[in-house]
N, C-alpha and C positions, 0 to 999 in steps of 0.2 A: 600807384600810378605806373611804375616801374613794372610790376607785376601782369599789369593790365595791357600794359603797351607790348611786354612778348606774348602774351596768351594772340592777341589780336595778329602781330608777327605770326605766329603757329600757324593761326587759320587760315590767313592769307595763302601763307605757302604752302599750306595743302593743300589747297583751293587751287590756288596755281599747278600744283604737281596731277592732283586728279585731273584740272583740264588738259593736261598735255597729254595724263595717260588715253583719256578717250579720245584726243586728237588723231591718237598713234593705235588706238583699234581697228 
Protein backbone atom coordinates (compact mmCIF):
# COMPACT_ATOMS: atom_id res chain seq x y z
CA UNK A 1 0.00 0.00 0.00
CA UNK A 2 2.74 2.16 1.07
CA UNK A 3 4.58 1.29 -2.01
CA UNK A 4 1.79 2.06 -4.23
CA UNK A 5 0.84 5.29 -2.71
CA UNK A 6 4.67 6.84 -3.54
CA UNK A 7 4.86 5.16 -6.97
CA UNK A 8 1.44 7.25 -7.66
CA UNK A 9 3.29 10.42 -5.56
CA UNK A 10 6.06 9.82 -8.51
CA UNK A 11 3.59 10.12 -11.25
CA UNK A 12 1.70 12.85 -10.16
CA UNK A 13 4.70 15.08 -9.78
CA UNK A 14 6.07 14.40 -12.94
CA UNK A 15 2.98 14.96 -14.47
CA UNK A 16 2.80 18.13 -12.69
CA UNK A 17 6.71 19.12 -13.52
CA UNK A 18 6.32 18.01 -17.46
CA UNK A 19 3.23 20.42 -17.33
CA UNK A 20 4.93 23.27 -16.22
CA UNK A 21 7.84 22.48 -18.49
CA UNK A 22 5.55 22.79 -21.57
CA UNK A 23 3.83 25.85 -19.82
CA UNK A 24 7.24 27.42 -19.95
CA UNK A 25 8.13 26.43 -23.86
Amino acid sequence: MTKRLKFLVAVFSSATVNALILLYL
